[in-house]
C-alpha beads as a LAMMPS data file, in Angstrom:
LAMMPS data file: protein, C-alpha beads

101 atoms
100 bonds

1 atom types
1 bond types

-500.0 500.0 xlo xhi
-500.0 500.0 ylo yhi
-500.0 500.0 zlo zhi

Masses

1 110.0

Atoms # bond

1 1 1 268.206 61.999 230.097
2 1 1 266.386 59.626 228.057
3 1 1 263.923 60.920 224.877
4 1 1 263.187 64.615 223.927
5 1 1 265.235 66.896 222.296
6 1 1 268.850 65.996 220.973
7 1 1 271.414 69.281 219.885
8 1 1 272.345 69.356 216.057
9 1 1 275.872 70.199 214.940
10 1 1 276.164 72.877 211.986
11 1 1 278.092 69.869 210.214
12 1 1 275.317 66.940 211.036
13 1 1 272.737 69.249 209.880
14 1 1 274.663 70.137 206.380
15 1 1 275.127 66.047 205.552
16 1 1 271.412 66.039 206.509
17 1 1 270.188 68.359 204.048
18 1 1 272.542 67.605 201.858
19 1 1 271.802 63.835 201.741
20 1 1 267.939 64.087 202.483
21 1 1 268.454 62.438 205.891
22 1 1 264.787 62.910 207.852
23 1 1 265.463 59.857 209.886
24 1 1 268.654 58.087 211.330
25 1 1 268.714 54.775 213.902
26 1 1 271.836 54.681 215.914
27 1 1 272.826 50.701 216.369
28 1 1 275.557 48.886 218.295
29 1 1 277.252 46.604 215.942
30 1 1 278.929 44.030 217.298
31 1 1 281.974 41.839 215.334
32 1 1 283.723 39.016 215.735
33 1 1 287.410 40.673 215.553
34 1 1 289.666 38.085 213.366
35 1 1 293.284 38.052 214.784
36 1 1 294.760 36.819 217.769
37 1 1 293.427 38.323 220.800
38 1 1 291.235 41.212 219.891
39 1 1 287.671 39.262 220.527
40 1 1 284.948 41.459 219.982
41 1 1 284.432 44.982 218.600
42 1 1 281.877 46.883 219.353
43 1 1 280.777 49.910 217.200
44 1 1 278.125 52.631 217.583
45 1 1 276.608 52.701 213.407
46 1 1 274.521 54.866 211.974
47 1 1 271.789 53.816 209.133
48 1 1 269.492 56.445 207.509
49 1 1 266.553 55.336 208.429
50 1 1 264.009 54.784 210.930
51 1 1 264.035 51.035 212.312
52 1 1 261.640 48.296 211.640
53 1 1 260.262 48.085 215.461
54 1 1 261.070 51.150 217.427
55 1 1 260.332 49.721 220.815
56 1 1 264.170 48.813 221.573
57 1 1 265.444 52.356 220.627
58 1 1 265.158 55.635 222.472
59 1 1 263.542 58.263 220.257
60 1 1 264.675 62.248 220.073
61 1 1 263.474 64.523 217.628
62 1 1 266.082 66.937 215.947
63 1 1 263.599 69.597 214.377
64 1 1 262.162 67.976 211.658
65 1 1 264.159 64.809 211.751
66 1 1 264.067 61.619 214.116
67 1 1 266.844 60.487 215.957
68 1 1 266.618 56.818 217.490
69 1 1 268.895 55.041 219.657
70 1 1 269.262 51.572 220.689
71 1 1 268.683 51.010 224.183
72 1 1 271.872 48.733 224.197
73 1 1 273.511 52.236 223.826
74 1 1 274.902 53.607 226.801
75 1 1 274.218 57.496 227.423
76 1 1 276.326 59.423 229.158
77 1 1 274.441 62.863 229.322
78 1 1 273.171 65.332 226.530
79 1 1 273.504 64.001 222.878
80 1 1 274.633 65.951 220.090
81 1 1 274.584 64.627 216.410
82 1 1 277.459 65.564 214.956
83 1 1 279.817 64.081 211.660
84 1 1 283.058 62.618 211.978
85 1 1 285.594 61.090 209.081
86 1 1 286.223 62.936 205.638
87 1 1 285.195 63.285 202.210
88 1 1 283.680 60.470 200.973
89 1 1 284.135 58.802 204.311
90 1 1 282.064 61.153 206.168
91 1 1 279.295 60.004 208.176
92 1 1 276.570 61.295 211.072
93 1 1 278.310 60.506 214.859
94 1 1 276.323 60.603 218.417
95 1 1 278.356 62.649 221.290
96 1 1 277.062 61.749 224.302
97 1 1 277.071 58.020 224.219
98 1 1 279.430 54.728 224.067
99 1 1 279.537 51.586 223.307
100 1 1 278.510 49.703 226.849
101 1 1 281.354 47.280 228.543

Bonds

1 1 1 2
2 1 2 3
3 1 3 4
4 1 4 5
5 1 5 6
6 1 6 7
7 1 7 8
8 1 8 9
9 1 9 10
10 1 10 11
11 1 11 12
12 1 12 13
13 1 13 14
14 1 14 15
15 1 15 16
16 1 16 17
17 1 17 18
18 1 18 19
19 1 19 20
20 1 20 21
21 1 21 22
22 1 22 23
23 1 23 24
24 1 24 25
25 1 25 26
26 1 26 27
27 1 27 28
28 1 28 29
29 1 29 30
30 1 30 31
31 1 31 32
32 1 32 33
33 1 33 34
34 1 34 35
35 1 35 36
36 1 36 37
37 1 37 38
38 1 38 39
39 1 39 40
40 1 40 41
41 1 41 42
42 1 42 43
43 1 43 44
44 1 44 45
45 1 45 46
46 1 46 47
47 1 47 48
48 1 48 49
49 1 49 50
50 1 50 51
51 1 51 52
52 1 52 53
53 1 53 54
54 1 54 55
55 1 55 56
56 1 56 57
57 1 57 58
58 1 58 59
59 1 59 60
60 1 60 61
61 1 61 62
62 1 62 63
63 1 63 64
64 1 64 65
65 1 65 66
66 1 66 67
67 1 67 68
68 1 68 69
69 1 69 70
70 1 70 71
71 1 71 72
72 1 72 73
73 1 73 74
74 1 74 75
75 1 75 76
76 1 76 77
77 1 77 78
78 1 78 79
79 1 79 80
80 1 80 81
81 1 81 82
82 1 82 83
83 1 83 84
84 1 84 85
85 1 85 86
86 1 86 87
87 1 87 88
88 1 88 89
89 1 89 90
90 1 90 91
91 1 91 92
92 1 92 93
93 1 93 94
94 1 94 95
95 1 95 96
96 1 96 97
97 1 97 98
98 1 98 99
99 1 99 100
100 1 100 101
């Protein structure tokens, strides 16, 4: 499923309000791992706002608020915004997605 609706956590929508977040752009960040043998890392990052050109991202809408996801993303099944990390730390997740191979 690609588009539409998206579920909410109770957490994701409390650092929502709670932060004014109306729109958030889920990106694949990709690093140059120093060490070794690690290579590259991928990561799935949020940023709190909607992107610049919208045509490489899926779009959901969460209520009142946009969700977009880059269509390097790869989604498993349903999607469900949701925090992860603590305190200070604490930031909006996507369940329902990884980072592709």
């Amino acid at each position: 499923m690609v588009g539409g609706q998206i579920n909410v956590s109770r957490s994701a929508l409390r650092f929502m309000e709670k932060h004014g977040i109306k729109d958030v752009t889920f990106r694949l960040k990709v690093m140059e791992a120093s060490g070794c043998c690690l290579g590259i890392v991928k990561e799935i990052e949020p940023e709190y706002r909607a992107p610049k050109d919208a045509s490489r991202y899926y779009y959901f809408r969460a209520g009142d608020r946009h969700v977009f996801v880059s269509r390097e993303i790869k989604i498993l099944g349903r999607l469900t915004l949701t925090t992860e990390g603590i305190w200070k730390m604490r930031r909006l997740a996507l369940d329902g997605a990884t980072i592709p191979l």
